[in-house]
N, C-alpha and C positions, 0 to 999 in steps of 0.2 A: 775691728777691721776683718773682713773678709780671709779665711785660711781655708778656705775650700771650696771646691766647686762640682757641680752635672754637667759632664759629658756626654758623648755618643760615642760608642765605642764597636766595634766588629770584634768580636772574641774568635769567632772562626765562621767557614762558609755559611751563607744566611741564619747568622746570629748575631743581631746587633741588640748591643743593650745600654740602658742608661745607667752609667756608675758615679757617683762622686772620687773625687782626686783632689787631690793636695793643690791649693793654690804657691806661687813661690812668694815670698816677702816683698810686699812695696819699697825698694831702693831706691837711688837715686838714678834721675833718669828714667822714673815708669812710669807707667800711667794704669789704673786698674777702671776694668770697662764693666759695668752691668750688660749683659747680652737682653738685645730685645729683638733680631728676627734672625737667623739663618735658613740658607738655602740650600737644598737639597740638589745636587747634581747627580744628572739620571744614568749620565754615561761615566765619568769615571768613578763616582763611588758605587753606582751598581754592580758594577766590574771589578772592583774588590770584594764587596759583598758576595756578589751569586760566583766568584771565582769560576766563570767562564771563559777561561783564556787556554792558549796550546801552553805546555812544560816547559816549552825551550823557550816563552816570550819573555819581552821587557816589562809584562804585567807579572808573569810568575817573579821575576826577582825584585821587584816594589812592593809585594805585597807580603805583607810581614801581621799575620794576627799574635793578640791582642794589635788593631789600627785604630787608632781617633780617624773619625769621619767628618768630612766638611771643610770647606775654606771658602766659603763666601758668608762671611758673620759683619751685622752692625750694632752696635751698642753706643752706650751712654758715657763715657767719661762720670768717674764718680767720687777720683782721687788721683793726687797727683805726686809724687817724688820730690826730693828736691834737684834742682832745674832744670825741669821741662819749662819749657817757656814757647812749645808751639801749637798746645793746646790746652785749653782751660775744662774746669769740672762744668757740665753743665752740657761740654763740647759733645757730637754725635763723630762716634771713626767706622769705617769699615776699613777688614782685612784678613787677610787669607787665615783667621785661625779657626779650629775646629768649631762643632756644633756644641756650646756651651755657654749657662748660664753666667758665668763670669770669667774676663779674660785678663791677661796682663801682657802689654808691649812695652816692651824700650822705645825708647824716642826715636833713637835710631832705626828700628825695624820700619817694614814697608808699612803702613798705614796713609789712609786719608780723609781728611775732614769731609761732614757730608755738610752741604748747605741750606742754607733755607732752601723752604720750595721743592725741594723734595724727601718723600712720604720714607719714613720706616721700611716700609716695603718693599716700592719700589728701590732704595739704597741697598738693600740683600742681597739685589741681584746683581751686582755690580760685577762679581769674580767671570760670573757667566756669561754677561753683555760682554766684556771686553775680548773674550775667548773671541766673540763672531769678528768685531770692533780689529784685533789682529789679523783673523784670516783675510778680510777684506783688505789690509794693509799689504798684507805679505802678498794679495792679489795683483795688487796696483793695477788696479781697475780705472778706466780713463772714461774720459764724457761720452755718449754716445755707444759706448759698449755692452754688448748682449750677455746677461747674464742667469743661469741656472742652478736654484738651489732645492739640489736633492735634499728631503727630510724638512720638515716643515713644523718641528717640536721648539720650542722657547728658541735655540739657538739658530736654527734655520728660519727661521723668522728675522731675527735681530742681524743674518748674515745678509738676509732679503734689502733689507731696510738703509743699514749701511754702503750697500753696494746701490740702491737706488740715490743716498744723500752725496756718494763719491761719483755719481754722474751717469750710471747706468742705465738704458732705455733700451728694451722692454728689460722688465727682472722677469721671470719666468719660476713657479715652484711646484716640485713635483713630491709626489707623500701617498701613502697609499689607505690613509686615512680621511674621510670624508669630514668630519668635523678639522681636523687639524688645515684642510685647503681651505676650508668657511672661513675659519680663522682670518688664515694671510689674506684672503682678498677683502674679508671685511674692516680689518685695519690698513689696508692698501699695503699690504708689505710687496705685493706681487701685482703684476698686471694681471695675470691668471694663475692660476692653481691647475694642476693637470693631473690625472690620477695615474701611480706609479705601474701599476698592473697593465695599461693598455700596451699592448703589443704593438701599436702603432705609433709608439710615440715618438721614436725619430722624426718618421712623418708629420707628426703635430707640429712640432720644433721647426721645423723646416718650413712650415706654412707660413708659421707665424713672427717669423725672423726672414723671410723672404729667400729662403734657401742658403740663408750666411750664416745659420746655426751659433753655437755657443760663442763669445770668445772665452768666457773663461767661468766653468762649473764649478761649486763649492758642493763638495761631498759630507753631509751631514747627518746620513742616517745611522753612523758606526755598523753599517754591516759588511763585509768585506765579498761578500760574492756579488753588488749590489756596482760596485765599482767599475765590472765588465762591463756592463750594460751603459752605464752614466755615460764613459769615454766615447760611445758610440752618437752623442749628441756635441762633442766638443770642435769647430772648425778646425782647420790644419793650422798649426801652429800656433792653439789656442794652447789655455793652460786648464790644468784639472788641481783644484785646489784642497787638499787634503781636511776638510774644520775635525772634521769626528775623531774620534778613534779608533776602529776598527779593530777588530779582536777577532786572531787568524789568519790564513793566510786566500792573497784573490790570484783566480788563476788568470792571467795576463799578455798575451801577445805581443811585446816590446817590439817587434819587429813590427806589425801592422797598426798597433793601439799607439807607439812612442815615437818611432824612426821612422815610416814614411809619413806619420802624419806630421814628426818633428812638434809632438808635443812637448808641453813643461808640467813634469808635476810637482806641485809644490806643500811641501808638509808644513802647517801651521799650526804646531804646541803653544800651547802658551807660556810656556818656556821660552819660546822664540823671543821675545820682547825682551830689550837690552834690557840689565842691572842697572846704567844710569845713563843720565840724556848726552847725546852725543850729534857732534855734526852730520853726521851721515843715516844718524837714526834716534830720534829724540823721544819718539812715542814708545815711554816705559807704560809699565804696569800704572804705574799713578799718577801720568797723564793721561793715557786713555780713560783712566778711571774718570778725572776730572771731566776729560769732555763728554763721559755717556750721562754722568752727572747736569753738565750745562743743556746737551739736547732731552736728558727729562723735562726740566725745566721748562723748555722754548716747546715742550708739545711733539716735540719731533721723530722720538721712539714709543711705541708701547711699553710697559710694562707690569703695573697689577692684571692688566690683563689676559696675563700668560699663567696666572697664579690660577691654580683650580683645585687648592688643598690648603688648610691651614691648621698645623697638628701640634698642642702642647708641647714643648721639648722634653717632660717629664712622659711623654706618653710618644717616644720617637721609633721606641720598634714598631709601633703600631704603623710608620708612615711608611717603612721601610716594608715592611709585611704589604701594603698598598703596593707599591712599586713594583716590588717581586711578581707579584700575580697580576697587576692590572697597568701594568707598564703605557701598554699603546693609549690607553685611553687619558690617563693624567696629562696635565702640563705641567709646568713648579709646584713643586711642595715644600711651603717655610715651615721653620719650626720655631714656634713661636715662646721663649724666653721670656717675656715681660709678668 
């Protein structure tokens, strides 16, 4: 049996390295998983990585080095405990555990089956599809609604997409990367792509929405000066929907940006998503998972598509060394296990 395993680990600011660690004993109740892809999340493990946050933030007290890095892992089922009985050897799970070779859940912890019909791959990404998958929830985006997504990297894509499938016409995406707008329009995530630099672009919005501008923008580039500007595309009494993370603080005019426009802004962590299904709100972490799952399937999201890195997980500082320096230009980088 398996007693040990390679992780990814962050020993201190931009030093991530691969160490082996003690696997725990197969009990009952476990299920022990061979890893074959994880995915690299560019905003919040880069942000413990490059420790770019102010003193007083909610990043400085989460952030605790030696940290295990990652939580969008899928693997193989390889072994089972005695009684599980909700998934067999052979089975594929994903879930939130770090970047490593070999993992071990209780039956009880959050995991979910992947199904046929969709790729290794794309199942890796599942932590970070449903991150957009929520904010468009917490949007409550209706038929017919105009919508704008700043940042246009793997999750502002998938925020595109979602808000076009929840009934949004035009999607509108702004990024100030020329390849990253090719992207969205070449997979339809957006009716257009707009570039974040033009000085004009209230005006664009306005043109192209018939002067009814936003009703409800998803902020997705985590820059926090970047926020001033977006509000300035949002109708009166539209919503500003928080997807990124922001690291910092934006300077803000509540009175002319909040209170006469009587905006809503609204933060969507991924934390936000109930613990268990409930009458008033049923989409947990592991039915959203299920459904970004079923529209792989039906064709209906991208996903390897947004991959533009595929790096040994024996060879992961190397990927995280990428990131650090070449940040704008990547999309996903798995770390490939198998």
């Amino acid at each position: 049996m398996v007693t040990h395993t390679l992780t990814v680990s962050c020993e201190a600011p931009k030093q991530v390295v691969v160490k082996e660690e003690p696997l725990p004993a197969l009990g009952a109740g476990m299920l022990l998983v061979r890893g074959r892809f994880s995915a690299i999340s560019t905003g919040t493990e880069l942000t413990h990585v490059m420790a770019d946050f102010p003193p007083e933030s909610v990043w400085a007290r989460i952030t605790r080095y030696p940290q295990k890095l990652g939580y969008s892992h899928v693997g193989e089922v390889v072994a089972t405990g005695e009684g599980v009985d909700k998934v067999q050897v052979g089975d594929r799970v994903v879930g939130g555990k770090p970047h490593s070779q070999w993992v071990v859940y209780r039956q009880a912890e959050p995991w979910v089956k992947v199904p046929e019909g969709v790729s290794d791959e794309a199942a890796a990404l599942w932590a970070l599809a449903i991150i957009a998958l929520n904010g468009v929830r917490r949007a409550k985006v209706q038929l017919g609604e105009i919508a704008v997504v700043f940042g246009l990297g793997p999750i502002g894509i998938w925020a595109a997409q979602f808000a076009r499938l929840a009934g949004a016409r035009p999607v509108i995406g702004v990024d100030l990367v020329a390849q990253r707008r090719e992207l969205a329009e070449r997979s339809k995530a957006v009716d257009v792509a707009l570039d974040g630099v033009d000085k004009n672009l209230p005006d664009k919005i306005a043109a192209l929405t018939n002067g009814r501008m936003a009703d409800v923008v998803f902020e997705v580039t985590g820059s926090a000066p970047a926020i001033a500007e977006e509000v300035k595309v949002v109708r009166k009494q539209g919503r500003l929907v928080i997807l990124s993370s922001p690291r910092g603080k934006t300077e803000f005019d509540f009175h002319d940006w909040c209170n006469y426009m009587s905006l809503s802004i609204i933060g969507a962590h991924a934390s936000s998503q109930p613990p268990h299904e409930n009458p008033d709100d049923p989409w947990t972490r592991e039915r959203n998972t299920e459904l970004f799952f079923e529209l792989v399937k039906r064709g209906e999201v991208v996903t390897t598509e947004l991959v533009t890195h595929r790096i040994k997980g024996t060879e992961a500082s190397k990927a995280y060394e990428l990131l650090m320096t070449a940040r704008g230009t990547t999309g996903i980088v798995l770390l490939d296990w198998r």
